[in-house]
C-alpha positions in Angstrom: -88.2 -36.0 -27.6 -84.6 -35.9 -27.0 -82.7 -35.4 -30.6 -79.0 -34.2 -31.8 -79.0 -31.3 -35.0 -79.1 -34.4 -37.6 -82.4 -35.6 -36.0 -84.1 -32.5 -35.5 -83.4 -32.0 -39.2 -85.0 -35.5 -40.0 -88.3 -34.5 -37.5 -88.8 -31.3 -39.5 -88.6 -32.8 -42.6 -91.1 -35.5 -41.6 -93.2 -33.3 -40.4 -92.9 -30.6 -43.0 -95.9 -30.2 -45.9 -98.9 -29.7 -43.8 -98.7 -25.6 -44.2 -98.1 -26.0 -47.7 -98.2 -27.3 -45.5 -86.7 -36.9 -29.0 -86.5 -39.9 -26.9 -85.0 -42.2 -29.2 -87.0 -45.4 -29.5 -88.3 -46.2 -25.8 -89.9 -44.8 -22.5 -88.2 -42.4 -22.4 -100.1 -8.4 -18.1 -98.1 -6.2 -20.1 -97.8 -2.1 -20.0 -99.9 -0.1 -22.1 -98.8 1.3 -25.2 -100.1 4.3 -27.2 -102.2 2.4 -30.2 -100.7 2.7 -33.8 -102.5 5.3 -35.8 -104.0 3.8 -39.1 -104.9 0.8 -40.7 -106.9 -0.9 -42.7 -109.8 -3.9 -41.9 -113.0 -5.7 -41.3 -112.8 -6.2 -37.3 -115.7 -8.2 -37.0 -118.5 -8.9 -34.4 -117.8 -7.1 -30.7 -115.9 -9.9 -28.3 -118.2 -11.3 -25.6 -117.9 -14.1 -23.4 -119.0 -17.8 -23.2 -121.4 -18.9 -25.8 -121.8 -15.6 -27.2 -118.2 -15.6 -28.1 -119.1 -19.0 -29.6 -121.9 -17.3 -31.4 -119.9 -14.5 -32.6 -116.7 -16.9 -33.4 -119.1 -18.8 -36.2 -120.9 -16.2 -37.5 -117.2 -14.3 -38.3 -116.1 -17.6 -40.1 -119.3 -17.4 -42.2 -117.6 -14.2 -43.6 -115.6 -14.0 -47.0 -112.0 -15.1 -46.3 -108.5 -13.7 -48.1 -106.9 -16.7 -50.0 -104.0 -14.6 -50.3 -102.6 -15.1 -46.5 -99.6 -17.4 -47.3 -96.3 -16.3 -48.0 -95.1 -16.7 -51.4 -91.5 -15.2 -50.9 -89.8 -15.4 -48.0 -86.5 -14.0 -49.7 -83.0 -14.3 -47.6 -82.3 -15.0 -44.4 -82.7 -11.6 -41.7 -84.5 -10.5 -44.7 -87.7 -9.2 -42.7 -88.8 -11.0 -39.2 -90.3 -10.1 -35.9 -91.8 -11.4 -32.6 -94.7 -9.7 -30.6 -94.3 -8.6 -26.7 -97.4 -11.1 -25.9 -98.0 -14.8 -26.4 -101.5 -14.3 -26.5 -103.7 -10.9 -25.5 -107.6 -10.0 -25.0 -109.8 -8.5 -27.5 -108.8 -4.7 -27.4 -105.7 -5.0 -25.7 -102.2 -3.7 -27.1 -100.0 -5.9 -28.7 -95.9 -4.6 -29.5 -94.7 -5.8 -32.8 -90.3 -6.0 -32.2 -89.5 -6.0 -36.1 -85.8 -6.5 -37.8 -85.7 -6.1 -41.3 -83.3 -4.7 -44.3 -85.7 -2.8 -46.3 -86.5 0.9 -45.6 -90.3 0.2 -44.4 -92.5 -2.6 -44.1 -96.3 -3.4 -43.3 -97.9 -6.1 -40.9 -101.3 -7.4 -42.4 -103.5 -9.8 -38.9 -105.1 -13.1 -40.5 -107.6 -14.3 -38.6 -106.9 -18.4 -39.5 -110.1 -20.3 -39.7 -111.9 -22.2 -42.6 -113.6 -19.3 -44.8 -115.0 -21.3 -47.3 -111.9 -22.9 -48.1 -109.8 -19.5 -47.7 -108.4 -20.7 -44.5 -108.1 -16.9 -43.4 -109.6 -13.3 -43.1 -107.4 -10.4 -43.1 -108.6 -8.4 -40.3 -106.6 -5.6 -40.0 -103.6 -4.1 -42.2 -101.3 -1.2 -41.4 -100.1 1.9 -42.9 -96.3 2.0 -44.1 -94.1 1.8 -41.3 -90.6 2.4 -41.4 -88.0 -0.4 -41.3 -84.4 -1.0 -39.7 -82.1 -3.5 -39.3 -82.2 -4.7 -35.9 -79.0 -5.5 -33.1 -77.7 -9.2 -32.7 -79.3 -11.6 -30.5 -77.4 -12.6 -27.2 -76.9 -15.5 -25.6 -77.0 -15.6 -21.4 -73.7 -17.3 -20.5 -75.2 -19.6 -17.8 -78.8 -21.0 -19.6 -77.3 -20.3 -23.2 -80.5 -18.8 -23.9 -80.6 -16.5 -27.0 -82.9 -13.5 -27.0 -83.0 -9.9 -28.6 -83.4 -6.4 -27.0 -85.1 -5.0 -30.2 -87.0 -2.2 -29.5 -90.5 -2.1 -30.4 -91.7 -0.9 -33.8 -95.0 -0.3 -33.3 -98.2 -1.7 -31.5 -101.4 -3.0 -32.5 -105.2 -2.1 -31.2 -106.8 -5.2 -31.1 -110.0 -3.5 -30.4 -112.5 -5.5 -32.5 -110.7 -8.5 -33.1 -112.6 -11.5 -33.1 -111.1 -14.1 -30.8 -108.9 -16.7 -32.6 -105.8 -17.6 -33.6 -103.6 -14.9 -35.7 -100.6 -14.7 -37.8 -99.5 -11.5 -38.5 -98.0 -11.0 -41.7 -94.6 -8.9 -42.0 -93.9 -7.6 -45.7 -91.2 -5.5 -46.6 -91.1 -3.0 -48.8 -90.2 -3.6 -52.8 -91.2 -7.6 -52.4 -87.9 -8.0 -50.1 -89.5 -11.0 -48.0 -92.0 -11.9 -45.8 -92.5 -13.6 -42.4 -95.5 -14.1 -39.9 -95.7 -13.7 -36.2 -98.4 -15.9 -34.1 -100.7 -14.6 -32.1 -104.1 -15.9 -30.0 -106.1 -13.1 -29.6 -107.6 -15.3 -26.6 -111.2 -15.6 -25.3 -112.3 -14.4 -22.0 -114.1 -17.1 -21.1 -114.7 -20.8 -21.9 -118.1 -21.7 -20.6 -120.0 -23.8 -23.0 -117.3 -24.4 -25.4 -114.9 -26.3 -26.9 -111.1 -24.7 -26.1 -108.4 -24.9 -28.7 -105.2 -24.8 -27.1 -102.2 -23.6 -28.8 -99.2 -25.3 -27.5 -97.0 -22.4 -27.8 -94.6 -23.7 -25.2 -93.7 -26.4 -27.5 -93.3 -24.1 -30.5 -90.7 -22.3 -28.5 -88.6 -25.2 -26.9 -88.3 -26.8 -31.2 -87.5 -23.0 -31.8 -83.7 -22.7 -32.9 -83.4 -19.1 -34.1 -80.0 -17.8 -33.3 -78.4 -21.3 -33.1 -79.8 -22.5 -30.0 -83.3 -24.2 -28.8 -84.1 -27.1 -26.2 -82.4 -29.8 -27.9 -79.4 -27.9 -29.5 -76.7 -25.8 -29.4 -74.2 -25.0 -32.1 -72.1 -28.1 -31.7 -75.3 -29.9 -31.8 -76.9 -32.2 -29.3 -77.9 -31.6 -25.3 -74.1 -30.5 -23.8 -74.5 -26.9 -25.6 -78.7 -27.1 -25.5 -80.4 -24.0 -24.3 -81.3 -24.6 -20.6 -84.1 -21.8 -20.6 -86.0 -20.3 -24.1 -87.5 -17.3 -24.7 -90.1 -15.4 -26.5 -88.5 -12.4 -26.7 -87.3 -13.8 -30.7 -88.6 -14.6 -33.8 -89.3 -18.2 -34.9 -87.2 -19.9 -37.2 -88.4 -22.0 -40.5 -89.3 -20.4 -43.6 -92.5 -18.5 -42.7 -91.7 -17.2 -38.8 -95.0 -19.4 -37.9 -93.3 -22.0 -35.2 -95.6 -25.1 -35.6 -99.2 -23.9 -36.0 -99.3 -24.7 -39.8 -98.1 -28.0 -39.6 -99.7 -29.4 -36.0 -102.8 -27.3 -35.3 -104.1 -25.2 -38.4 -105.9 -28.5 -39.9 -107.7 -28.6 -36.6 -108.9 -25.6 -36.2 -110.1 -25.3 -39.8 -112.1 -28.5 -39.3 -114.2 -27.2 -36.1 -114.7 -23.7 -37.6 -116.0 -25.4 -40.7 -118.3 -27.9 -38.8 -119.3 -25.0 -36.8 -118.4 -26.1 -33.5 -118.6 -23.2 -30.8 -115.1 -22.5 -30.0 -112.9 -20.8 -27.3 -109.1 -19.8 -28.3 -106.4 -19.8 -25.8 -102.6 -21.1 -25.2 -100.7 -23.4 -22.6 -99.6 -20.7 -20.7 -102.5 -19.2 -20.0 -104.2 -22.0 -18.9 -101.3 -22.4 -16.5 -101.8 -18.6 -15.3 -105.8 -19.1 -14.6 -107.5 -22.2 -12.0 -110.9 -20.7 -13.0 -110.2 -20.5 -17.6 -111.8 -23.9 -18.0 -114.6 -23.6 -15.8 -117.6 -24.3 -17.2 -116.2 -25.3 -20.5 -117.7 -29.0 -23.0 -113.9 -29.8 -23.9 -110.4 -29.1 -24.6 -108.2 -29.8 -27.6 -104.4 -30.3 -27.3 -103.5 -30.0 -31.0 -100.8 -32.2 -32.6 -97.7 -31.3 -30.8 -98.0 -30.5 -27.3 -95.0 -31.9 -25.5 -94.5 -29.3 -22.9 -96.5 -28.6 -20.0 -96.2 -26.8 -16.7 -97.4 -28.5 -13.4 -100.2 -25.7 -13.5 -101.4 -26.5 -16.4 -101.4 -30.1 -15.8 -103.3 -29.5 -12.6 -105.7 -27.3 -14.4 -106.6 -29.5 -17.1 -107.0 -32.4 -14.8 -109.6 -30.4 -12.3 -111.4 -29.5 -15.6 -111.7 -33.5 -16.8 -112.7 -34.0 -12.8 -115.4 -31.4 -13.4 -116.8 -32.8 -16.2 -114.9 -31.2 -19.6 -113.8 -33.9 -22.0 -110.4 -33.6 -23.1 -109.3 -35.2 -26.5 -105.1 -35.2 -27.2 -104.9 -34.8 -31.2 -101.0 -36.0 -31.4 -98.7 -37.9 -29.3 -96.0 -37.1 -26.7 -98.2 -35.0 -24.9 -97.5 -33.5 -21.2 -94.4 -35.4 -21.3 -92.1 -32.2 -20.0 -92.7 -30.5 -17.3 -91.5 -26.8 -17.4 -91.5 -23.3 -15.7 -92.5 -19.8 -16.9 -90.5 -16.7 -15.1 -90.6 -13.6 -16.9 -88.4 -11.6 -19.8 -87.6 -7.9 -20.0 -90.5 -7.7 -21.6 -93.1 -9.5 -19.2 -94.2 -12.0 -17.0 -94.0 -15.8 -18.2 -91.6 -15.2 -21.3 -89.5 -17.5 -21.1 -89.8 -21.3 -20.9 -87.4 -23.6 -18.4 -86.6 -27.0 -19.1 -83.4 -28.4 -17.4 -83.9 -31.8 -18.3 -81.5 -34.5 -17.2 -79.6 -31.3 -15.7 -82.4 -30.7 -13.6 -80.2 -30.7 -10.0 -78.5 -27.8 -10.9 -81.4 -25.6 -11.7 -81.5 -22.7 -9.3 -85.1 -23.0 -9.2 -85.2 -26.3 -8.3 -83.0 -25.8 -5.4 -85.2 -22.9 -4.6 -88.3 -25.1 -4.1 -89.4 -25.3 -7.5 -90.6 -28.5 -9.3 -87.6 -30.3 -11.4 -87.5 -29.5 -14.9 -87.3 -32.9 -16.4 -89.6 -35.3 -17.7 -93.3 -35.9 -15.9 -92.5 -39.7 -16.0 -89.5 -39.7 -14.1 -87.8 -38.5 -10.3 -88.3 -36.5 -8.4 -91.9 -36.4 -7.7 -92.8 -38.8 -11.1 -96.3 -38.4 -12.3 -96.0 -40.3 -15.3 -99.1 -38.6 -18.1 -100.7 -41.5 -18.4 -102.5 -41.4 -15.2 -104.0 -37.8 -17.8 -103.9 -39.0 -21.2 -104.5 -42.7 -20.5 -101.8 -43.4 -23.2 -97.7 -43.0 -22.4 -95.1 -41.7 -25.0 -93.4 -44.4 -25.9 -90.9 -43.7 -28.8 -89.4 -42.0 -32.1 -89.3 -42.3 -35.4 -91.4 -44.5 -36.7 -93.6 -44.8 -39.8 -96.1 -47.5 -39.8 -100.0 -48.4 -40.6 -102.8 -47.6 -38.4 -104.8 -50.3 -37.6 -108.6 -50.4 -36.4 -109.4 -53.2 -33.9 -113.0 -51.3 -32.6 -114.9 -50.5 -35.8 -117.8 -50.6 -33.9 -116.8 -47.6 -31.5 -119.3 -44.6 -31.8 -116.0 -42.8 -32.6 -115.7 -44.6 -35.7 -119.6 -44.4 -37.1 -119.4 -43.4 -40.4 -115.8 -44.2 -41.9 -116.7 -48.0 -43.0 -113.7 -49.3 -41.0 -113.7 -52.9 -40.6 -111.6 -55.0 -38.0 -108.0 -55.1 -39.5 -108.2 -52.5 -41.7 -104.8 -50.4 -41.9 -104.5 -46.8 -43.0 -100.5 -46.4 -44.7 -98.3 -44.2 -42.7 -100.5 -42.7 -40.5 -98.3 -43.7 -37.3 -95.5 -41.6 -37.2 -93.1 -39.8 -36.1 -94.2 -40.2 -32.4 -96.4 -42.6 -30.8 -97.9 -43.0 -27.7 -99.6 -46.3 -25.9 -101.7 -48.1 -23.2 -98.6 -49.5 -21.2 -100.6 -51.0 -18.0 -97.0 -50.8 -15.7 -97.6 -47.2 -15.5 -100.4 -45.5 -13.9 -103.3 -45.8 -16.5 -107.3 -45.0 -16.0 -109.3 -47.9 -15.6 -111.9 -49.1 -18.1 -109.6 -48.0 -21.0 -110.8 -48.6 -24.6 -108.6 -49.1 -27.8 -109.9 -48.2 -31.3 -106.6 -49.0 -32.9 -103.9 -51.0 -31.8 -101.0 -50.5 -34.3 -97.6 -52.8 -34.5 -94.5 -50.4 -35.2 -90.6 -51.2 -35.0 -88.9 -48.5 -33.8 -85.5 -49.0 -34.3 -85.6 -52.7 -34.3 -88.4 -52.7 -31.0 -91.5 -53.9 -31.5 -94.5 -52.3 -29.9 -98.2 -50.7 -30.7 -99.3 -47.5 -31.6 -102.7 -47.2 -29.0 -105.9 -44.9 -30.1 -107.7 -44.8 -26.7 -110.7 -43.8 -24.9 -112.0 -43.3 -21.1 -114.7 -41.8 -19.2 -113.7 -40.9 -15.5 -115.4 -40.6 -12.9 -117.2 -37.8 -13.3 -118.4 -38.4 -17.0 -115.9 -36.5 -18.9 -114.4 -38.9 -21.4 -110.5 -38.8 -22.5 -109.5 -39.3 -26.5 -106.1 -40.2 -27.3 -105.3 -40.9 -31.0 -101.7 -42.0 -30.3 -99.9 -40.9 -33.3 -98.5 -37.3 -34.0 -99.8 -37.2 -37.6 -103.3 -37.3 -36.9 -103.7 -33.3 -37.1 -101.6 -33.6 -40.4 -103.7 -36.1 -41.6 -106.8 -34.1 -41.8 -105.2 -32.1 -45.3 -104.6 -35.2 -47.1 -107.4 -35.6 -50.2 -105.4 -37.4 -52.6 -103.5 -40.6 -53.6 -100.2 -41.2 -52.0 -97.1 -39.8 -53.2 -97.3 -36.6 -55.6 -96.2 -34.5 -52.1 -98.8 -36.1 -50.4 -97.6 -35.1 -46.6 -96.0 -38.3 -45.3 -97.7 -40.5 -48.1 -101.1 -40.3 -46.3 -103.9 -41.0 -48.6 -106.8 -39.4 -49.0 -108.8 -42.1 -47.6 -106.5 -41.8 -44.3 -107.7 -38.6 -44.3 -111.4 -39.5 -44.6 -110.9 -41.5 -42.0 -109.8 -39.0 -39.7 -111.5 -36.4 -40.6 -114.7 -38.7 -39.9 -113.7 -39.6 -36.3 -112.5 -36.4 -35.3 -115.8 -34.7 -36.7 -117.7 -37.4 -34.3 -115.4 -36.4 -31.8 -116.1 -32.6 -32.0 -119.9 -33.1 -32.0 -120.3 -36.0 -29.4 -117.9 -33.8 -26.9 -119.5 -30.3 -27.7 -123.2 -31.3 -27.4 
């Protein structure tokens, strides 16, 4: 997406309600540390790899869960927030918590999210009282206007136990002063017989605009004072410190834990870091949001669908940036580089690197299509889905009939089958729905294809489809985006026959 401050605002606010919840229209390893004495938890089964971990991932989610995860203060701004020294780490190894707060002492409780009965999480650990300060300023580098901190570390977790999944770590301060979570995918060691969930952390961090500045913005607003380069090394802005698991990938990993599907857990960048993560594994989810991609993990992905995995993409505007990881202070692959339209004057570039910019266009253009089988095509729009397969085996179950149109479930993004750019032959639609986005008219695709060697390739084409999953009742009444619970049966219907069909 490209978007000024006003925009961004008006994304966020579309998107917003799922925790609680852009191109304008057109084409557009870590040192060890000493382990934290004390704590409190239930660490669960030991971590194992392949199916076992799939075995040990369901029988942890058949375990009481802690409906008290959420945040229910946040208090004041700089009141308590953090951001951990890994993106993602192993069963048992360290993980540095970097904490600023204003109270005297604080404690971080680790919720493994899941379904839990309804919970949605378990706590799994809890620390002791630790002692709190208020941290330095952030900087900004003069050249990438990147903003990071230097805060030292405040203590470090032993993940020993953990099960794998995905984490938020809970910051409290003392006396009820505020509250804020950190993210965290305690990531599996292997994927072989499973279904990978992919956290698109990348993406989190380029819509990240703690300290003023992120990937589409800078203080005066707009691309001319836009970070060049983001890092990790800070906490994530919004209320709860959570970037966008809540809202784009949360509902779908609650669904596959509930239906018991044997799961891997892992992020963007580590599928970048490894040629051999997916070997071996049924499928791979790219959750709602997942916009930014390196040429790694592009390549990756696609040898995987060329081995056999099936890949569905749960939201639109997938794999549509192409970006670099070079290290932090703290470690390797911290920090995310996205030049854009600038892309010439990247350093990198000019040292042999790929460009920064978009996938789709020069140098070297390798438009995601040729991937997803669908192409971004635009933003905002808010429009009916519309079935035009009912018969599809991805549709067994929901009743659909030809025609039939679900109320604002096409929105903010959309993607489509646009045959001028590269796009997999034998390409199915289930849905193909009008929208106008800013007075353009075009379609909204949901697609499917099997290549060549068997794997098949799901595309829903419209960014609310993880969001859709929560919604249960009528319309309105802070329903997220007006979705209707029967939108959401519908889509919680084909996405279940999704998971099964590509994890049997």
């Amino acid at each position: 997406m490209t978007l000024g401050a006003t925009g961004r605002r008006r994304f966020l606010g579309l998107a917003a309600g799922a925790a609680a919840g852009l191109t304008a229209c057109g084409p557009g390893g870590h040192p060890a540390h000493p382990a934290h004495p004390g704590g409190t938890g239930t660490p669960g089964p030991a971590p194992a790899s392949g199916p076992a971990s799939a075995q040990a991932a369901v029988a942890e989610n058949s375990r009481p869960g802690d409906a008290d995860w959420r945040i229910v203060d946040a208090g004041p701004a700089r009141a308590i927030e953090g951001w951990a020294d890994r993106v993602s780490a192993l069963p048992g190894e360290p993980v540095g918590l970097h904490v600023s707060t204003t109270a005297p002492g604080f404690t971080v409780t680790a919720y493994r999210m899941g379904w839990y009965g309804g919970a949605r999480a378990r706590k799994v650990w809890k620390s002791g009282p630790l002692p709190g300060t208020a941290q330095a300023p952030f900087t900004v580098e003069r050249t990438t206007r990147t903003v990071s901190t230097a805060w030292p570390r405040s203590t470090t977790l032993d993940t020993t136990g953990w099960p794998e999944g995905c984490y938020l770590l809970r910051l409290d301060a003392d006396g009820g002063a505020g509250q804020r979570y950190v993210p965290l995918t305690i990531r599996s060691r292997g994927t072989a017989g499973t279904t990978v969930l992919v956290n698109a952390v990348a993406t989190w961090q380029a819509y990240n605009e703690w300290g003023g500045y992120n990937l589409y913005n800078g203080p005066t607003g707009g691309l001319p004072t836009r970070s060049l380069a983001v890092t990790f090394d800070r906490p994530y802005q919004y209320d709860d410190g959570a970037g966008l698991f809540l809202v784009y990938e949360a509902p779908l990993l609650a669904l596959a834990e509930r239906l018991g599907i044997p799961l891997s857990y892992t992020t963007g960048i580590d599928l970048a870091a490894d040629p051999a993560l997916l070997h071996g594994a049924k499928a791979l989810l790219s959750p709602g949001h997942d916009e930014y991609w390196s040429p790694e993990q592009r390549a990756h992905v696609t040898a995987a669908r060329d081995a056999g995995t099936h890949l569905a993409f749960l939201g639109a505007n997938c794999c549509y940036r192409r970006v670099r990881y070079e290290p932090s202070p703290t470690g390797p692959d911290r920090t995310v580089v996205c030049w854009k339209g600038a892309w010439k004057d990247d350093p990198g570039y000019r040292a042999g690197h790929p460009a920064t910019t978009d996938f789709r266009s020069p140098p070297a253009a390798d438009p995601e299509s040729s991937l997803l089988g669908v192409l971004y095509d635009g933003y905002p729009v808010d429009a009916p889905y519309v079935v035009t397969n009912p018969g599809h085996w991805l549709l067994d179950g929901t009743g659909a009939k030809n025609g039939d149109s679900f109320p604002h479930l096409v929105g903010v993004e959309y993607d489509r089958v646009d045959p001028s750019f590269p796009t997999p032959a034998g390409i199915e639609l289930l849905a193909h729905s009008p929208v106008v986005c800013e007075g353009r008219h075009s379609y909204a695709d949901t697609a499917l294809y099997t290549a060549h060697s068997g794997a098949q390739v799901f595309a829903t084409g419209t960014m609310r489809w993880v969001e859709s999953l929560e919604a249960t009742g009528p319309a309105g009444n802070g329903a997220i985006h007006n979705i209707d619970g029967r939108a959401g049966d519908f889509t919680r219907r084909v996405t279940e026959n999704l998971l099964r069909r590509f994890s049997a």
